[in-house]
C-alpha positions as CSV (number, residue, x, y, z in Angstrom):
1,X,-90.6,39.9,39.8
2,X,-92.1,36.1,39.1
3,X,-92.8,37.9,35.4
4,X,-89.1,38.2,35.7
5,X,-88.6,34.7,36.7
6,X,-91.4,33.1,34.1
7,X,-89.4,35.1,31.3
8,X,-86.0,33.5,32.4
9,X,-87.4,30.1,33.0
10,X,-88.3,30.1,29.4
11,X,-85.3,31.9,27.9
12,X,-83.3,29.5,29.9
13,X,-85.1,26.2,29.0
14,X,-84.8,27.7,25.2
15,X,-80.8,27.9,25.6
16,X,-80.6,24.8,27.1
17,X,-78.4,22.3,25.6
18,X,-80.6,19.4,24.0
19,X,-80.6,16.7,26.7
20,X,-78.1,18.6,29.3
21,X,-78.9,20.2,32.3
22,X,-76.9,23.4,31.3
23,X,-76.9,26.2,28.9
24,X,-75.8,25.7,25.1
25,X,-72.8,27.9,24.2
26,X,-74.1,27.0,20.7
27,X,-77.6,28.4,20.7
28,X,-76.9,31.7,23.1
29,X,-73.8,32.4,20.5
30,X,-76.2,32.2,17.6
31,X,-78.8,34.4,19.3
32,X,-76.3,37.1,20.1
33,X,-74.8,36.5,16.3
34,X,-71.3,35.6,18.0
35,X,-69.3,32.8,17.1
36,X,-67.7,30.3,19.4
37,X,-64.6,31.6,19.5
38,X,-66.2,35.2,20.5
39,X,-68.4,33.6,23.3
40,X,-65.8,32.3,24.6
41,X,-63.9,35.3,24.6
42,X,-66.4,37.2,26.5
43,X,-66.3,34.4,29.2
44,X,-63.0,34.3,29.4
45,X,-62.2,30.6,28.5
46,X,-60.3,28.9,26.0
47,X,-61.7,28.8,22.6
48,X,-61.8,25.4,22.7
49,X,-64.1,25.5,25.8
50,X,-67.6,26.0,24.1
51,X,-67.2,23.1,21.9
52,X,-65.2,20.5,24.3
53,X,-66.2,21.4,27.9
54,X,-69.7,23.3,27.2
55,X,-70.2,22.4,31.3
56,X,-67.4,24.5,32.4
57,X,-68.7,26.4,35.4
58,X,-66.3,29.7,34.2
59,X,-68.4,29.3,30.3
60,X,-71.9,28.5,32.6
61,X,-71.5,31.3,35.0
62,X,-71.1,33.8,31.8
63,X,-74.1,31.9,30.3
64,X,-76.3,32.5,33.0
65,X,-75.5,36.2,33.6
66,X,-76.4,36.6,29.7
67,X,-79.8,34.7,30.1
68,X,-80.6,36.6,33.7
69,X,-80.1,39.7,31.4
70,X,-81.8,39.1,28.6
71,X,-84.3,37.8,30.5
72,X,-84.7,41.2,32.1
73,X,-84.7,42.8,29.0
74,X,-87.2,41.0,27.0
75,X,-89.9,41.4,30.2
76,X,-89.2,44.8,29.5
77,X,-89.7,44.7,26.1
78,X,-93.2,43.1,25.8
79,X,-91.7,39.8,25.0
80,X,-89.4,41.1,22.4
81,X,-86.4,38.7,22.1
82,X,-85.1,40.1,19.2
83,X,-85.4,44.0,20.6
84,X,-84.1,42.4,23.9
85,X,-81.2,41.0,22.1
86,X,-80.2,43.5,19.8
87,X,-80.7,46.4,22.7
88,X,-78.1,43.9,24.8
89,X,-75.4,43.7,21.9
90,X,-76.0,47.4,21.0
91,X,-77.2,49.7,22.9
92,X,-74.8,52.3,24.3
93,X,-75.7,53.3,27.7
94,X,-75.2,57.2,29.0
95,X,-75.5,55.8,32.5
96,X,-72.4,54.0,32.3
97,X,-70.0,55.9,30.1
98,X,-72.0,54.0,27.1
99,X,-70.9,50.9,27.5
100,X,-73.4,48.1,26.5
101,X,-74.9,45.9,28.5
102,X,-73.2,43.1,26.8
103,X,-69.9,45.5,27.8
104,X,-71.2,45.3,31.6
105,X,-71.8,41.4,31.8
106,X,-68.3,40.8,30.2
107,X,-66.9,43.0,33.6
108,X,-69.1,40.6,35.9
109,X,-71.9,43.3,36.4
110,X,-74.7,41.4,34.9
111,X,-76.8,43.2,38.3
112,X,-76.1,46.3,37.5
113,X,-77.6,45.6,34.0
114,X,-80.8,44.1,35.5
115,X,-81.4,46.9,38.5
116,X,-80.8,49.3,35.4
117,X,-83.6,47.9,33.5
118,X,-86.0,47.2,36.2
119,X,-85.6,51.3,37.1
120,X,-86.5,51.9,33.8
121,X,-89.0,49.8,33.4
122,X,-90.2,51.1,36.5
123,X,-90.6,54.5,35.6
124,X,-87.1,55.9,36.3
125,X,-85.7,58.3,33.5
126,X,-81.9,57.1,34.1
């Protein structure tokens, strides 16, 4: 679990917004090769959100669940961010009528997403 929490401490401090005590909608849309207006999409905000209130708490919460998840993921894979990220955009899941994890997060089940890949990691076969 803290290999968990090192991981997301990181991932989360390299999302940050230059300066700002909260995520960048900038940076985590690049990583996930979305643009703004997609990002915002996904949490459900105006598309004007990202760019003119990147502190909403609606765009944050969303932020956060992506980070928590990713974070998971790239624990899992060895430190792989860019395995870990495309495996989050990309990967359909049989366990959940192969949906993606980025599917899940968008429905508000970022845990389900993180118990999923701590069972695996752990040794479960799904």
């Amino acid at each position: 679990m803290s290999a968990v929490m090192v991981s997301q401490g990181s991932l989360a401090e390299t999302f940050r917004e230059p300066g700002r005590p909260y995520l960048s909608p900038h940076r985590i849309g690049e990583a996930l090769g979305l643009q703004i207006q997609g990002l915002a999409e996904r949490a459900r905000v105006s598309r004007n959100t990202p760019a003119a209130r990147p502190q909403n708490e609606s765009l944050q919460h969303y932020l956060r669940e992506v980070v928590r998840v990713l974070a998971a993921a790239e624990d899992t894979a060895g430190g792989d961010r860019t395995k870990a990220i495309f495996w989050f955009m990309n990967e359909p899941l049989p366990e959940f009528d192969y949906q993606t994890p980025d599917a899940l997060v968008r429905m508000g089940k970022a845990q389900v997403v993180i118990d999923y890949i701590e069972s695996i990691a752990g040794g479960a076969t799904g």
